[in-house]
C-alpha positions in Angstrom: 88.7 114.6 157.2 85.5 113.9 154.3 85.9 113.3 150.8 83.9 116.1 149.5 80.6 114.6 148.0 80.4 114.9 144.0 78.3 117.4 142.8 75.7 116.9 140.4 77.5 118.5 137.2 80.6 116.2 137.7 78.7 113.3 138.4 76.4 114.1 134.9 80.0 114.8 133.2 81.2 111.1 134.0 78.2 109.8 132.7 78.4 111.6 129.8 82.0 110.2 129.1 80.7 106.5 129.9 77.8 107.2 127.6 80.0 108.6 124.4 82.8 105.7 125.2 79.9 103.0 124.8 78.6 104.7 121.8 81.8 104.9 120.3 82.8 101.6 120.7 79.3 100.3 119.6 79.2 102.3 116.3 80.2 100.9 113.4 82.8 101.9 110.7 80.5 104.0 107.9 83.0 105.3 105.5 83.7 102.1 103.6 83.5 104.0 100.0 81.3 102.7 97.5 82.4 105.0 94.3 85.3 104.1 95.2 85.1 100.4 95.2 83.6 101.0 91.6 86.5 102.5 90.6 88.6 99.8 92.3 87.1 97.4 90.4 87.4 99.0 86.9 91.0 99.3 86.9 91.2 95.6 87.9 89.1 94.5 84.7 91.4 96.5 82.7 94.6 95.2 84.7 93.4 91.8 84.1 92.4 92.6 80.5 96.4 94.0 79.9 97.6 91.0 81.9 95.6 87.8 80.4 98.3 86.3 78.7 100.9 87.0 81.3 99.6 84.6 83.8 102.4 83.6 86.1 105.2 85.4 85.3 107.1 88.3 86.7 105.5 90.4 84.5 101.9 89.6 85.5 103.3 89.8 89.4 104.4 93.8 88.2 101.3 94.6 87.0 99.1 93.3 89.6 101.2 94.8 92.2 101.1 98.0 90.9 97.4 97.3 90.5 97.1 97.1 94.3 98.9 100.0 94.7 96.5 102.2 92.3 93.5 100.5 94.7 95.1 101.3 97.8 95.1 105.2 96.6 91.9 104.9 95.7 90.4 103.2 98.4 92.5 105.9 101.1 91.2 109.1 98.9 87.6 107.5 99.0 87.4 106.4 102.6 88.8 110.3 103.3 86.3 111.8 101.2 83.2 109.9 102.4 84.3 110.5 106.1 84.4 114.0 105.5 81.2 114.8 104.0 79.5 112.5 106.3 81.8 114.2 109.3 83.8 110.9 110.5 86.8 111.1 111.7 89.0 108.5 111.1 90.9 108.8 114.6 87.8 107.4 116.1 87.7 104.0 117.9 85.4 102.9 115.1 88.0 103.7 112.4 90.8 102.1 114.5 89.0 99.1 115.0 88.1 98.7 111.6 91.8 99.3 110.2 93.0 96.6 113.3 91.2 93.8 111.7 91.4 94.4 107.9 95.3 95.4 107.9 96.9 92.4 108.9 95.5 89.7 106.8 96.9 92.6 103.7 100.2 92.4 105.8 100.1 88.8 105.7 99.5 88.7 102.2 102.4 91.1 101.6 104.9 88.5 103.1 103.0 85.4 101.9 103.6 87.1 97.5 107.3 87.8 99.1 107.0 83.6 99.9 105.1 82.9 97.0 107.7 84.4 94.8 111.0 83.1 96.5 108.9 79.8 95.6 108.2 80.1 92.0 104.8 80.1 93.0 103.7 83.2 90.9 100.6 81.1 89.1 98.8 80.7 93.1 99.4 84.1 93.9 95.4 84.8 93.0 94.6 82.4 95.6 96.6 83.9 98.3 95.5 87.2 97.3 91.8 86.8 97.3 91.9 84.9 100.2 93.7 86.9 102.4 91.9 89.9 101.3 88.3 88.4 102.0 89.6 87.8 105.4 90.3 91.1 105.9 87.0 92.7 104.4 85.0 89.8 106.6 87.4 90.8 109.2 86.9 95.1 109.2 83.4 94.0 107.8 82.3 92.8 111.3 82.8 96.5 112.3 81.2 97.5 109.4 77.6 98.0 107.8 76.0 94.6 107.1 77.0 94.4 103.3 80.9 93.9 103.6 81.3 90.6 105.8 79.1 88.9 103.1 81.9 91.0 99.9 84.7 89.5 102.2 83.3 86.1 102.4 82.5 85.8 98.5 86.6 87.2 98.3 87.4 83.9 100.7 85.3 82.0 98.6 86.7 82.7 95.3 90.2 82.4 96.6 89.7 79.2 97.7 88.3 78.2 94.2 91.2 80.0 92.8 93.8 77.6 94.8 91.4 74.3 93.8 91.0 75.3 90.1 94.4 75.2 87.3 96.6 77.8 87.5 95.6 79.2 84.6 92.4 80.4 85.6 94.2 83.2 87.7 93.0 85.8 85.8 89.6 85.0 84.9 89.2 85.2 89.6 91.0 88.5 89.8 88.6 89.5 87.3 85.7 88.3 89.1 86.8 89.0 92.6 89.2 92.3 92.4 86.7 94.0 89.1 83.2 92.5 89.4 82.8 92.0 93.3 83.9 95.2 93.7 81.9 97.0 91.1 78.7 95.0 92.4 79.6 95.6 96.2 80.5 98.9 95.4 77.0 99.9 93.9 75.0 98.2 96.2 76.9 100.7 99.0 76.9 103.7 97.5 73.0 103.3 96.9 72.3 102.4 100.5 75.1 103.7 102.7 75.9 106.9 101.2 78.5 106.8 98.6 
């Protein structure tokens, strides 16, 4: 007994599957939200103006914290909004790939404040944090338009300065990484990448 022959439509139809799967997995992640790294960065200035004085204690840790959990929100609402008025969706493989290399350096840096704390360590935590959080911008960056490797490699940057310089200058590098990179980075991609 023969295998029937494939017709024409089904063979078109699997090339049409091959052809979206390549696209998909060549396109890049879009909805990184510029407004919305503005507004990121604002509330750190003002976290890190409330918090100046407090540098390595438990309250500074509190505030910060709860700083990262106001840019989280932020960043979520802005990434949802952008990706629906450009009509993304954020169950493509772009998105996925994106949020598979910028989560786990933030999950790492979760566990490493945890460390950090245990430690006494409070006055470094600026370090860690920048750090780990360039490597997950440079990291979801690479899936990203050209702009955010080069905000998550200033973040690396800047962390490791933050480690190198006294404690005391904690502050003054969340300022400049969490408020002004953002703000800067954030303008420079809602001019040219669409919010």
């Amino acid at each position: 007994m023969h295998k029937p022959l494939p017709t024409l439509q089904g063979h078109a139809i699997d090339n049409l599957q091959f052809i979206r799967d390549t696209m998909s997995r060549a396109s890049r992640f879009t909805a990184v939200p510029g407004w919305g790294g503005v507004a990121i960065g604002v509330t750190a200035l003002v976290t890190s103006t409330l918090t100046v004085r407090m540098n390595g204690t438990t309250a500074w840790t509190y505030w910060w914290m709860a700083e990262a959990g106001v840019a989280v929100a932020i960043g979520v609402a802005t990434i949802v909004l952008k990706a629906k008025r450009l009509q993304l969706s954020l169950l493509d493989a772009p998105a996925k790939r994106f949020a598979l290399a910028y989560v786990p350096p933030l999950v790492a840096g979760a566990v490493l404040t945890l460390v950090f704390l245990e430690n006494g360590l409070m006055s470094r935590l600026p370090g860690c944090w920048l750090l780990l959080y360039g490597v997950g911008i440079t990291a979801g960056g690479t899936l990203s338009v050209r702009v955010v490797p080069l905000l998550g490699v200033l973040f690396m940057a800047l962390g490791a300065a933050a480690f190198a310089a006294p404690a005391s200058y904690g502050d003054a590098f969340m300022a400049a990484g969490f408020g002004g990179l953002h703000i800067i980075f954030g303008l420079i991609i809602a001019r040219n990448y669409g919010g």
